[in-house]
Every structure is written in C-alpha cells, then in structure tokens.
Backbone as CSV, one residue per row, in Angstrom:
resi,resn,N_x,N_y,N_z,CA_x,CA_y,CA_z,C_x,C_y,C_z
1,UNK,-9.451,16.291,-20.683,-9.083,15.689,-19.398,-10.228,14.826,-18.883
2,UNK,-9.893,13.784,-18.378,-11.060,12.574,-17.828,-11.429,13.581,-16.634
3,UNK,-12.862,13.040,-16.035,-13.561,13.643,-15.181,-12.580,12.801,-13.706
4,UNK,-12.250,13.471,-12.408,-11.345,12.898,-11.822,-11.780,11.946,-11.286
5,UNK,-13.300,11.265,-11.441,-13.741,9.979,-10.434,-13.155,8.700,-10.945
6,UNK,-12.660,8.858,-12.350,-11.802,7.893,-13.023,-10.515,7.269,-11.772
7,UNK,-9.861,8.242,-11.265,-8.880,8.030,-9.918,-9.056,7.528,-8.960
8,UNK,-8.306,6.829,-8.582,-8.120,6.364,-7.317,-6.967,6.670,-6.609
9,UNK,-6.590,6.605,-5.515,-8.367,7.373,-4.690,-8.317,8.527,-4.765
10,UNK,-9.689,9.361,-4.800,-10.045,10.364,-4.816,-9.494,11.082,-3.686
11,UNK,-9.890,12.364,-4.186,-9.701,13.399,-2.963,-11.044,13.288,-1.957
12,UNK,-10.830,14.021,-1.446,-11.376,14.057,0.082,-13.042,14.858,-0.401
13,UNK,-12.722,15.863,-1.639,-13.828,16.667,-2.441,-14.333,16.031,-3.062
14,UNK,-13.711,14.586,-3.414,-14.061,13.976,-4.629,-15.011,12.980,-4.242
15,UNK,-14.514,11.902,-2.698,-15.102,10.735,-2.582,-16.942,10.860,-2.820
16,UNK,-17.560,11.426,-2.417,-18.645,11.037,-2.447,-19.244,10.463,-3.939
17,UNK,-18.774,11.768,-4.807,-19.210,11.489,-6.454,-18.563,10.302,-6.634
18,UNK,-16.843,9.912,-5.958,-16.484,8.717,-6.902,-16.787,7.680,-5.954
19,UNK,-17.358,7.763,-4.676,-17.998,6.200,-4.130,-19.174,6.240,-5.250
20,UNK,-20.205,7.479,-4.913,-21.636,7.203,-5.680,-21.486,6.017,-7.330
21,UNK,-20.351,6.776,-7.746,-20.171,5.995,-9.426,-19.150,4.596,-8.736
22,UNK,-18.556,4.486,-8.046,-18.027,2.811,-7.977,-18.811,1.962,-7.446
23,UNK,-19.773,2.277,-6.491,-21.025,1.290,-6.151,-22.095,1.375,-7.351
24,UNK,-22.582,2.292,-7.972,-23.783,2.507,-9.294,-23.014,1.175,-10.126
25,UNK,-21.827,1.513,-10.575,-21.143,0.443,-11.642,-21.291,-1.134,-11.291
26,UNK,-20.025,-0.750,-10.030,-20.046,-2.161,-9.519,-21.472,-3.074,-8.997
27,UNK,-22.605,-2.458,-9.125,-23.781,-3.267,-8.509,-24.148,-3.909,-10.128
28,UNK,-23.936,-3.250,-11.160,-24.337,-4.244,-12.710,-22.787,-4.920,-13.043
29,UNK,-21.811,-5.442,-12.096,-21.008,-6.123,-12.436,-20.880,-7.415,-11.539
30,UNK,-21.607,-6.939,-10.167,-21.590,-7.813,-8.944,-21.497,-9.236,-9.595
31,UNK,-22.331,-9.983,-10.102,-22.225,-11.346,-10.852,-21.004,-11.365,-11.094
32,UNK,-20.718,-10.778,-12.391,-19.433,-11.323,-13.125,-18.077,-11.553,-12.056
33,UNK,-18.312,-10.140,-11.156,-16.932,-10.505,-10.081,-17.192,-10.946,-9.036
34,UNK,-18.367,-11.406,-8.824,-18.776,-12.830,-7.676,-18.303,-11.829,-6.402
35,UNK,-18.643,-10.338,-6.463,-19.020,-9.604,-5.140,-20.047,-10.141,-4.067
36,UNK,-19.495,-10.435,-2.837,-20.410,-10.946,-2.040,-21.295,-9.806,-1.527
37,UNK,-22.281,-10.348,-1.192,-23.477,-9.368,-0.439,-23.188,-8.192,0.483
38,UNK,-22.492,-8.736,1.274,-21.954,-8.341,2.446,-21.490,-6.725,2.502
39,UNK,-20.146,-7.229,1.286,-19.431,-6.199,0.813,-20.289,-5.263,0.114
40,UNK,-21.049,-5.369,-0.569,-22.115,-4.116,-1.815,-23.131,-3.502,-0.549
41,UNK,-23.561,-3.832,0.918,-23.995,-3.881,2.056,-23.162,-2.574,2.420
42,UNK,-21.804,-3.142,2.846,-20.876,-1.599,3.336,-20.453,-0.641,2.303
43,UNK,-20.543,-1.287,1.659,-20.210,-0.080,-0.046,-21.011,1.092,-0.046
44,UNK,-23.028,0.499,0.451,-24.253,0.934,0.401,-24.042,2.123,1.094
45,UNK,-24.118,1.331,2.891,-23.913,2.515,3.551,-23.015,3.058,3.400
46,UNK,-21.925,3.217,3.121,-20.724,4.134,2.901,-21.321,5.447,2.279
47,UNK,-21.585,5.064,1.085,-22.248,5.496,-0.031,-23.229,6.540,0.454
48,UNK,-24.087,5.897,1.287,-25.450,7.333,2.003,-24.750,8.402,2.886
49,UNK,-23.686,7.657,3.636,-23.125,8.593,4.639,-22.444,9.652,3.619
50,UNK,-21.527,9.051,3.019,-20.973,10.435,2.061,-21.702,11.421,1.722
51,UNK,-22.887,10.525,0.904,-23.595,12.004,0.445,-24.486,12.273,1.167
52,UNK,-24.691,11.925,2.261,-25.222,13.214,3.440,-24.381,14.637,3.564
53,UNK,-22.991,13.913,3.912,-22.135,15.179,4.196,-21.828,15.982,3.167
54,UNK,-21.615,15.150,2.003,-21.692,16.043,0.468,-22.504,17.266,0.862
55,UNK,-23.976,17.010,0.787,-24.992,17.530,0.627,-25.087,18.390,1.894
56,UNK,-24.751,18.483,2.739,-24.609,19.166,4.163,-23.396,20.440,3.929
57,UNK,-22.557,19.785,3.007,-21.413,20.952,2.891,-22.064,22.174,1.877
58,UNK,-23.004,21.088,0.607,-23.576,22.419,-0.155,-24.358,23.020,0.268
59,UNK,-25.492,22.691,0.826,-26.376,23.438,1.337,-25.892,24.496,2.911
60,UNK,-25.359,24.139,3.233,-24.883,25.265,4.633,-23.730,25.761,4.029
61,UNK,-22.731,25.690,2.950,-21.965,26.115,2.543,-22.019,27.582,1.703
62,UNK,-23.293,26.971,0.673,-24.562,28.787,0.472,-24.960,29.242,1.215
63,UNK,-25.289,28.644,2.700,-26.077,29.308,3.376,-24.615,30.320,3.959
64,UNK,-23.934,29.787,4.549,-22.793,30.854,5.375,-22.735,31.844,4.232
65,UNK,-22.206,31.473,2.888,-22.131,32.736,2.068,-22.746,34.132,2.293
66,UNK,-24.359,33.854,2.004,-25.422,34.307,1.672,-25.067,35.218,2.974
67,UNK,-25.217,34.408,4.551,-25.381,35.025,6.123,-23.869,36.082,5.968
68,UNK,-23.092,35.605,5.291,-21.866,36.447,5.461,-22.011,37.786,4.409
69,UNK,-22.525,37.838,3.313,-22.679,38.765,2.666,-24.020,39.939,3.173
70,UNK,-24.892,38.794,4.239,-26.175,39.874,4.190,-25.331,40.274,5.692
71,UNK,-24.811,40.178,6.014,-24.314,40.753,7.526,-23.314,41.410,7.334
72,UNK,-22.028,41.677,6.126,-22.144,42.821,5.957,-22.591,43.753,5.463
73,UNK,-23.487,43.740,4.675,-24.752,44.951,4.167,-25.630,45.389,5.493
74,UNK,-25.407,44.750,6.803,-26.447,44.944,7.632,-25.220,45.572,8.649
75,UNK,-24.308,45.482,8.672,-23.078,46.195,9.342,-22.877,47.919,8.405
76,UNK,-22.733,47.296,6.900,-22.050,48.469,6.483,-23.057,49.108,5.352
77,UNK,-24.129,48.805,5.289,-24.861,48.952,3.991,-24.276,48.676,2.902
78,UNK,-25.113,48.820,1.930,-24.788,48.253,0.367,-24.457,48.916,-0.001
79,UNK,-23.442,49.491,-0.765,-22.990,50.060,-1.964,-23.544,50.814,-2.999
80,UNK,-24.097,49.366,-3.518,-24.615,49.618,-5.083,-25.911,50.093,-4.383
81,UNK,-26.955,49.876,-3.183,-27.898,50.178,-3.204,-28.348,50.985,-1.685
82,UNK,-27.613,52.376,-1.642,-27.447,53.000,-0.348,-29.191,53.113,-0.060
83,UNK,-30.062,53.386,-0.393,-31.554,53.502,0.028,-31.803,52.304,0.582
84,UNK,-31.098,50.775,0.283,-32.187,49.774,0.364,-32.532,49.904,1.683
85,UNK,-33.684,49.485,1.984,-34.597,49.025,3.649,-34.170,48.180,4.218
86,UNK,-35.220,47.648,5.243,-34.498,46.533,6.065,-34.371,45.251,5.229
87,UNK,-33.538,44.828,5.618,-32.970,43.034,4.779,-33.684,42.204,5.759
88,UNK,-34.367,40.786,4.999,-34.956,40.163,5.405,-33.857,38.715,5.926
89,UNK,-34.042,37.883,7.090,-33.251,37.315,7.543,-32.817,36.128,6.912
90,UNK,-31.757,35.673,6.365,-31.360,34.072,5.626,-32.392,33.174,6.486
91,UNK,-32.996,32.412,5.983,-34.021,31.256,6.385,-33.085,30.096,6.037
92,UNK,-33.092,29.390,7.559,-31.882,28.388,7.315,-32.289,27.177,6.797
93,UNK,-31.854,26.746,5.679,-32.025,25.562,4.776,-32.318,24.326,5.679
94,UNK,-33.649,23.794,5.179,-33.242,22.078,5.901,-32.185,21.354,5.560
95,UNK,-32.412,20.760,6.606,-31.093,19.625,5.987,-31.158,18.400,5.392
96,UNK,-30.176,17.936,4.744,-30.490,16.431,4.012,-30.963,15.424,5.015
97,UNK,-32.126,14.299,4.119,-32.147,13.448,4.966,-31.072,12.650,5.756
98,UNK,-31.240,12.001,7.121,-30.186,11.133,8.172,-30.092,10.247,7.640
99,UNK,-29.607,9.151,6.934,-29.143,7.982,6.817,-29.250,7.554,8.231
100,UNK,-30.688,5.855,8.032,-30.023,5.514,9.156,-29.553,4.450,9.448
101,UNK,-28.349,3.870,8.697,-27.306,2.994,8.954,-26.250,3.528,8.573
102,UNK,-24.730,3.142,9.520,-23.857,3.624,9.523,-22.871,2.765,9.470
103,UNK,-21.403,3.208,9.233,-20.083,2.201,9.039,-19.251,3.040,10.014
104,UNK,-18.377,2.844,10.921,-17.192,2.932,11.410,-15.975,3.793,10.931
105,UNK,-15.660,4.833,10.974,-14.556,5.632,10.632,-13.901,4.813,9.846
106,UNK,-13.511,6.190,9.021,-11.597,5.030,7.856,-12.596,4.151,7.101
107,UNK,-13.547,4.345,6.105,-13.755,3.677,5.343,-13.277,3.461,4.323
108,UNK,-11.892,4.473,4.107,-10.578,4.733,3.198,-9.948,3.273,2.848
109,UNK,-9.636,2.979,4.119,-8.745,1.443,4.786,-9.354,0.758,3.834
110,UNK,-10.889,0.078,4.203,-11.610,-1.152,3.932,-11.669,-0.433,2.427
111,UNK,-11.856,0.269,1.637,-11.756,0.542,0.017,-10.679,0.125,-0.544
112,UNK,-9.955,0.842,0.242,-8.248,0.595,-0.311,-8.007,-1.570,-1.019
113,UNK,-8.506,-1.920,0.365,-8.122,-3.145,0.441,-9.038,-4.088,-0.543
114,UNK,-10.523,-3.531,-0.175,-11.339,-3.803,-1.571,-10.969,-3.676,-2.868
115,UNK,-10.272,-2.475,-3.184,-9.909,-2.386,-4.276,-8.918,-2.937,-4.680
116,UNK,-7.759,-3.617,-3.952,-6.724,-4.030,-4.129,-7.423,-5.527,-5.029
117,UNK,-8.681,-6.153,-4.005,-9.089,-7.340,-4.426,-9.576,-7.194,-6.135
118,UNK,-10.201,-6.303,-6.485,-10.928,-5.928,-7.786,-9.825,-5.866,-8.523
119,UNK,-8.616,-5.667,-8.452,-7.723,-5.292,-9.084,-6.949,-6.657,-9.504
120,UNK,-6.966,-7.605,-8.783,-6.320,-8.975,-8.699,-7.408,-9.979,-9.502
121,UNK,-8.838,-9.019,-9.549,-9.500,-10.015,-9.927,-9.748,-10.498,-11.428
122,UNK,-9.712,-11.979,-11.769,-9.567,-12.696,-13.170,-10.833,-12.056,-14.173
123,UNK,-11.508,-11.772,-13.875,-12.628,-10.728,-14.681,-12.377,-9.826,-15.123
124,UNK,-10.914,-8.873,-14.412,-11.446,-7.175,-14.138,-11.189,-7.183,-15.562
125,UNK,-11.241,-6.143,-15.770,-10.761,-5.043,-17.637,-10.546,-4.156,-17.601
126,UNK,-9.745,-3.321,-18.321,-9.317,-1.914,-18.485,-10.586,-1.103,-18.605
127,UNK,-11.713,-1.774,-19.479,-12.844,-1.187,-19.689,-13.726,-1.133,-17.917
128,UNK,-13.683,-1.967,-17.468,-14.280,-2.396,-16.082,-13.876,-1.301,-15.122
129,UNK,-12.670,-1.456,-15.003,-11.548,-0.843,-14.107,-11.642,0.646,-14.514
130,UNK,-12.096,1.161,-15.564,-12.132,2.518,-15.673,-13.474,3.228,-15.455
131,UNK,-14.504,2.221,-15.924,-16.233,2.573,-15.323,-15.869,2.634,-13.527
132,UNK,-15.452,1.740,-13.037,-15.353,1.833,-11.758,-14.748,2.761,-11.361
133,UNK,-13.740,3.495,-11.775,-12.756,4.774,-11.021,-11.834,4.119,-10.252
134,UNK,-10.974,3.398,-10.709,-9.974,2.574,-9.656,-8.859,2.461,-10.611
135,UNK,-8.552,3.554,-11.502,-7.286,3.799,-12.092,-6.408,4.399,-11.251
136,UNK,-5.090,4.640,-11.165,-4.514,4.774,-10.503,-4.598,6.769,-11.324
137,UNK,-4.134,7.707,-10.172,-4.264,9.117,-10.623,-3.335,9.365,-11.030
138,UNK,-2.658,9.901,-12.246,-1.819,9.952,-13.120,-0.682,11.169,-11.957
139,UNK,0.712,10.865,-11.759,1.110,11.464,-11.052,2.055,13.006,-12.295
140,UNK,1.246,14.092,-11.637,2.114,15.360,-12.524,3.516,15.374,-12.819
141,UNK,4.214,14.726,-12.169,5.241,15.082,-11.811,6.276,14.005,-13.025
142,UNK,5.506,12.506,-13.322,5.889,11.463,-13.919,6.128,12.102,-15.111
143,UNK,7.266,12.382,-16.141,7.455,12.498,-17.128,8.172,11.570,-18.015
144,UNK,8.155,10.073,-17.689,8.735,9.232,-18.490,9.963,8.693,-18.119
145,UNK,10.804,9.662,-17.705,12.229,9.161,-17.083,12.124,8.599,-15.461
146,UNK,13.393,7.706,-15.439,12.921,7.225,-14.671,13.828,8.390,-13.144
147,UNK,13.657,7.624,-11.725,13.927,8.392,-11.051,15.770,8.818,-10.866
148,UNK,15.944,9.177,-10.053,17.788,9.903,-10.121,17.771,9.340,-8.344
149,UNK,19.148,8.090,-8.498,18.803,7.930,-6.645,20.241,7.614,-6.633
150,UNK,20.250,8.485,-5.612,22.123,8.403,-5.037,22.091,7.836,-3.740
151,UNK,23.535,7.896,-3.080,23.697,6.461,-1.657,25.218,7.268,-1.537
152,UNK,24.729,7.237,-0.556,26.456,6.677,0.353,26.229,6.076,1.817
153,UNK,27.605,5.840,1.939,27.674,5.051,3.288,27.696,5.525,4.655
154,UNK,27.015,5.336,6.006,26.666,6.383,7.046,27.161,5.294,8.320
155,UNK,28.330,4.981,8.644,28.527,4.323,9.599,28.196,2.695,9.416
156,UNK,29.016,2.446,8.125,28.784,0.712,7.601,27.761,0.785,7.111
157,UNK,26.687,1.519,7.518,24.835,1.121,6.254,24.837,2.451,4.861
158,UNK,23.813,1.520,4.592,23.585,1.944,2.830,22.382,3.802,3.265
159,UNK,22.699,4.722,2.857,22.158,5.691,3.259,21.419,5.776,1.687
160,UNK,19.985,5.811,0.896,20.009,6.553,0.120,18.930,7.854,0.202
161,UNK,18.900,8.372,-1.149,18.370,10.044,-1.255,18.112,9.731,-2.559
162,UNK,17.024,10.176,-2.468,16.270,10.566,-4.005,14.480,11.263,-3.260
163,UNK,14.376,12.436,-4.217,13.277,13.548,-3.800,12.295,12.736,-4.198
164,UNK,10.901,13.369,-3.191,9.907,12.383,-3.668,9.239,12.920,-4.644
165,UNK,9.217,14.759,-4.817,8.147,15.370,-5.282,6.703,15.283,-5.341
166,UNK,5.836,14.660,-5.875,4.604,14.529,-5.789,4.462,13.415,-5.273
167,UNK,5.546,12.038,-5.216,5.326,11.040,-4.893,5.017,10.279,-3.687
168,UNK,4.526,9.216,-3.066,3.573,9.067,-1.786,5.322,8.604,-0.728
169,UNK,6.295,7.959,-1.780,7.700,7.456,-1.064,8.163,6.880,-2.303
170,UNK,9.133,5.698,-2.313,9.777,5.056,-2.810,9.710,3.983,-2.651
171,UNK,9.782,2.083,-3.100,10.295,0.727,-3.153,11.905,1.552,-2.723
172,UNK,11.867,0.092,-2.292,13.938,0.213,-2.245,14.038,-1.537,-2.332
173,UNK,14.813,-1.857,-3.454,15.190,-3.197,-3.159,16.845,-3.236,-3.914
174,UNK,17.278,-4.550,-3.263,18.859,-4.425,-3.110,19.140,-5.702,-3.789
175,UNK,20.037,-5.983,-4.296,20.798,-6.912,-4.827,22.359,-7.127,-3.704
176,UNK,22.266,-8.459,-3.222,23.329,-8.698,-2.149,24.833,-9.619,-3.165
177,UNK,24.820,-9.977,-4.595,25.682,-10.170,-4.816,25.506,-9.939,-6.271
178,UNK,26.701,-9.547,-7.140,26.828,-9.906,-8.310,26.031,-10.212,-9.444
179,UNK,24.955,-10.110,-10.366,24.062,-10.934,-11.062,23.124,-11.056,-10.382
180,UNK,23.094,-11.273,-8.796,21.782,-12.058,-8.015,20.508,-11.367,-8.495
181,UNK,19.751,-11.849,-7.798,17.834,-11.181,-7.882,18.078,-10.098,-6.566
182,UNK,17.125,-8.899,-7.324,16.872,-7.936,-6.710,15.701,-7.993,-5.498
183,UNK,15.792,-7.689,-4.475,14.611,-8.197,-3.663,14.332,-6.979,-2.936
184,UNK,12.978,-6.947,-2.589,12.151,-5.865,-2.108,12.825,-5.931,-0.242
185,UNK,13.307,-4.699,0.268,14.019,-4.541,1.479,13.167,-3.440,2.284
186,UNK,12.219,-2.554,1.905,11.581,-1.826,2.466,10.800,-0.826,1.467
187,UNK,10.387,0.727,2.300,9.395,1.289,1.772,9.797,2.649,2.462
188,UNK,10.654,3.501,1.325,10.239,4.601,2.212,9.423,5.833,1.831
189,UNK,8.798,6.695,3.152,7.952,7.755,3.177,8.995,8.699,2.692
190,UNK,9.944,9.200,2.558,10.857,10.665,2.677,12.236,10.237,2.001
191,UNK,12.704,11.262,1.522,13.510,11.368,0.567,14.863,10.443,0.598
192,UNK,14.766,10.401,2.173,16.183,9.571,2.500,15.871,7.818,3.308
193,UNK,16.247,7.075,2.627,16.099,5.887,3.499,17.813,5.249,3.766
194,UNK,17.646,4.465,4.875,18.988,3.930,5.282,18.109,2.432,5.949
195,UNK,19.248,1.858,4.996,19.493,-0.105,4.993,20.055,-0.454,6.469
196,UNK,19.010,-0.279,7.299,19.506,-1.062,8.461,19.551,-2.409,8.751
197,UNK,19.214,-3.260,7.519,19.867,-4.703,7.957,20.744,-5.061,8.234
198,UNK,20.797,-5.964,9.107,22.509,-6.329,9.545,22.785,-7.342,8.311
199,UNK,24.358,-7.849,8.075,25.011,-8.525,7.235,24.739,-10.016,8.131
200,UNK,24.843,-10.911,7.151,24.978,-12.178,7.769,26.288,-12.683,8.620
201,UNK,25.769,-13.165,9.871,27.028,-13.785,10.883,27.820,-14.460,9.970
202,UNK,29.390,-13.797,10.496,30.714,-13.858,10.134,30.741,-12.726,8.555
203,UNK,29.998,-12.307,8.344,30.371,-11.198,6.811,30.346,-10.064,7.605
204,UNK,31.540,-9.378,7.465,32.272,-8.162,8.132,31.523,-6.844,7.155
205,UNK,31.536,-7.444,5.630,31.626,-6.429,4.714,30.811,-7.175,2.942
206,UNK,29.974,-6.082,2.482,29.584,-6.831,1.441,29.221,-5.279,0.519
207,UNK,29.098,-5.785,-1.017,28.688,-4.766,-1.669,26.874,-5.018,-2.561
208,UNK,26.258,-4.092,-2.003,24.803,-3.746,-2.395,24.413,-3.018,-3.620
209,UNK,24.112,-3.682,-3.779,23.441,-2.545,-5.060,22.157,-2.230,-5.093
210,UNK,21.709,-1.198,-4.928,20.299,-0.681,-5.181,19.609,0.065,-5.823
211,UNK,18.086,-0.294,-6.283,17.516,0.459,-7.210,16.486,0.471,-6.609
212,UNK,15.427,1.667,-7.046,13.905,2.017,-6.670,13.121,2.237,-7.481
213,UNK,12.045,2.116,-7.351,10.938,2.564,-7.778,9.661,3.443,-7.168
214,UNK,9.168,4.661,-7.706,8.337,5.597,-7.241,7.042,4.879,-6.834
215,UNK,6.507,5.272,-5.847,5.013,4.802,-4.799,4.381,6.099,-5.110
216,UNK,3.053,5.892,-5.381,1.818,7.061,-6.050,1.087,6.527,-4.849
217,UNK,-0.218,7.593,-4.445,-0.588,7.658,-3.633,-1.921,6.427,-3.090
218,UNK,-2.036,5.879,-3.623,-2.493,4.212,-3.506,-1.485,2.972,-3.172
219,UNK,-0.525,3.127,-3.223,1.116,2.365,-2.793,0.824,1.062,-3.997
220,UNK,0.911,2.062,-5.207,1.020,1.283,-5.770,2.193,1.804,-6.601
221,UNK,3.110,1.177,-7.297,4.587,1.790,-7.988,4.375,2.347,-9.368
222,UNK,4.608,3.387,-9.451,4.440,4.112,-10.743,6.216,4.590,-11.405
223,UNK,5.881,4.449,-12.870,7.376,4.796,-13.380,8.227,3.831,-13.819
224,UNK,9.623,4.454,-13.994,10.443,3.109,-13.886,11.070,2.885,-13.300
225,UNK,12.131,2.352,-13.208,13.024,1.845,-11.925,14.436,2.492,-12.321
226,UNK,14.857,3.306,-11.270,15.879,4.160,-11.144,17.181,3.708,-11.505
227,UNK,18.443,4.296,-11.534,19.831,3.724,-11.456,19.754,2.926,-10.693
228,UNK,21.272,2.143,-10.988,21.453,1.182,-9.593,22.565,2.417,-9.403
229,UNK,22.575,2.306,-7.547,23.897,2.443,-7.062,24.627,1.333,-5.964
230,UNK,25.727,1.112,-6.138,26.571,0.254,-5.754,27.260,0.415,-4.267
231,UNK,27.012,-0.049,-3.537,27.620,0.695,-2.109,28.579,-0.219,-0.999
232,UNK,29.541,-0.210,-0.534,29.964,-1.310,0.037,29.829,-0.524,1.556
233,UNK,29.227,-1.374,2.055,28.519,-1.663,3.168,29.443,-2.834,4.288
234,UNK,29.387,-2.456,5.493,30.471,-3.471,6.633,29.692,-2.704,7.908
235,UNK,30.001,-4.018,8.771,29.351,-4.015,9.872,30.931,-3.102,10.677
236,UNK,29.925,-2.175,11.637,30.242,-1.198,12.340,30.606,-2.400,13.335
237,UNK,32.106,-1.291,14.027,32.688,-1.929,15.172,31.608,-1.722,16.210
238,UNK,31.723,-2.795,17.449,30.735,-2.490,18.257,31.715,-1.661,19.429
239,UNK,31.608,-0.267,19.819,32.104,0.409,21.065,32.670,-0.443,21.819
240,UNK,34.199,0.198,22.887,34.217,-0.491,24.085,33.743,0.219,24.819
C-alpha cells in the first residue's frame, strides 16, 4: 500500500506530513512549473503552522498519557508494584518552537484551488503529480462498475436516487432531446437530487434523460458514468 501522503487531500492526521512533502517537492520543481514566489511564500507558512500543531499534539499527547496513567497509580496504587513510594511528578514538556508568520484559517480552500492549477498544468506528470501527493485517494468503495441511478417523476420534475456510499455526491447531467449532448445540470451532496429547471416558454412537457457520475472527495469525478434513465417531465399546473 502507498504511504497515504500520495492523496489528496489528506486527512486532517495527515496534512502536516503531506503539506511538509508537497512544499519539500514542489520547491525543486518551482522552475519547471513557473510557481510564483508568492505562492511557495503561503505554502511556507502553511507548512510551519502545521507542524507546530503536529508537534504540539505529540508532545502533550504523551504527556496527558503519562499524567493519566501516573494519577491513577497515585489514586489507586500500582498493581504490579504494591510497595512502590512516592511517584515523582510528570515534568511538563516544552513546547515546539512559535512560528512567527501566519496565514488565515481554511488553508484547505487556497490548496484545493492551487492544486486544481498544478493539475491543469502543461508540465505536470504522473511522475510529478505523485512526488507531490495530489493523486486523487482511491475511493474503497469504487469497484469498477459503474453507478445504479434510478428517477421518477415528483410533481412534473425529474426526482433522482442513487446512494452515495463513500462518495463526496454525484455530477447529474441531462440530455433534453433525442441523440442531443449531455450537459452538466448540477451537483449533488445526498443520495437524492431533483431537476428543478423549468422547461422552456410554451413546452408544457419534454423527455430527459439522465446519467451521473460519482464526486470523490476533492470534487473531482471518479468511476464511470451510470445508466441513463429516461423521464418525462411537464410543467406543473400553477394553483388557483
């Protein structure tokens, strides 16, 4: 199994190790992908702030252990060692050095979007793209087939359903006639989306066809693209 900094994006356990290795990389590639200053600047600090807190979680993270195990031996005595004497007190660890420049919450956002650029860019490489950790994280759940998406009709609109399981949502795009091109109509978070576009003035009634594709947790589309289902769709009377 690849080490998980290969992924994008990391977990929340993960970011620090996989900022530390996408700035280390990306600073001996900066040339080739004509990274501006600026950007390897907020990458930097990003980069210190993480592993402050990294390093803040390990070190006070042994320390609570340690305070939690010697406090109950100092509540209930030891076990294995009913004679022992008095216990000497946890000496609380310094802490990592302060970084002192900082970036603005959600440095998630500005990566995301960075990375979107690296990804578009005429340089990148599979080889590049995998030193960096900006593969997409292989979703468990993907076994080759594609997804299972059903529809019916909910008051004239297109209702569909298909489970997300591991997945971040779904593409939904529709075909409005016959043969036509399929076009991207939305994005949904949850299992069920409904086609609230209206039909074009004077079309009472038309038939849709739609297919999807699975969204992994970078919104980027993983898999293949589902059945079509076919739905005839008409504009709802308006109340008197």
């Amino acid at each position: 199994m690849e080490t998980p900094i290969y992924y994008f994006p990391p977990k929340p356990s993960e970011y620090p190790g996989w900022l530390e290795n996408f700035y280390t990389v990306l600073d001996g590639y900066k040339v080739l992908l004509a990274i501006a200053t600026g950007d390897m600047t907020y990458l930097n600090t990003a980069r210190l702030g993480l592993n402050y807190y990294a390093k803040c979680v390990t070190s006070y993270d042994e320390f609570s252990s340690k305070c939690v195990g010697t406090r109950n031996i100092y509540i209930y005595g030891n076990p294995e060692n009913p004679g022992q004497g008095p216990l000497g007190f946890p000496v609380v660890p310094a802490g990592p050095t302060v970084p002192v420049d900082q970036v603005s919450p959600n440095i998630h956002e500005w990566i995301v979007t960075f990375v979107g650029r690296l990804r578009k860019n005429p340089e990148m490489t599979p080889v590049i793209s995998k030193a960096l950790g900006i593969d997409s994280r292989p979703n468990p759940n993907y076994n080759g087939e594609p997804p299972v998406l059903k529809g019916k009709v909910v008051s004239g609109q297109a209702q569909l359903n298909c489970p997300l399981k591991n997945y971040k949502g779904y593409e939904v795009w529709r075909q409005d006639t016959p043969g036509g091109t399929f076009v991207k109509v939305g994005t949904s978070l949850s299992r069920f989306y409904t086609d609230a576009s209206e039909l074009p003035e004077g079309i009472n009634a038309a038939q849709h066809t739609y297919v999807i594709r699975m969204v992994a947790n970078d919104n980027v589309p993983v898999g293949l693209v589902s059945n079509e289902v076919s739905l005839a769709v008409f504009r709802s009377p308006v109340p008197i």
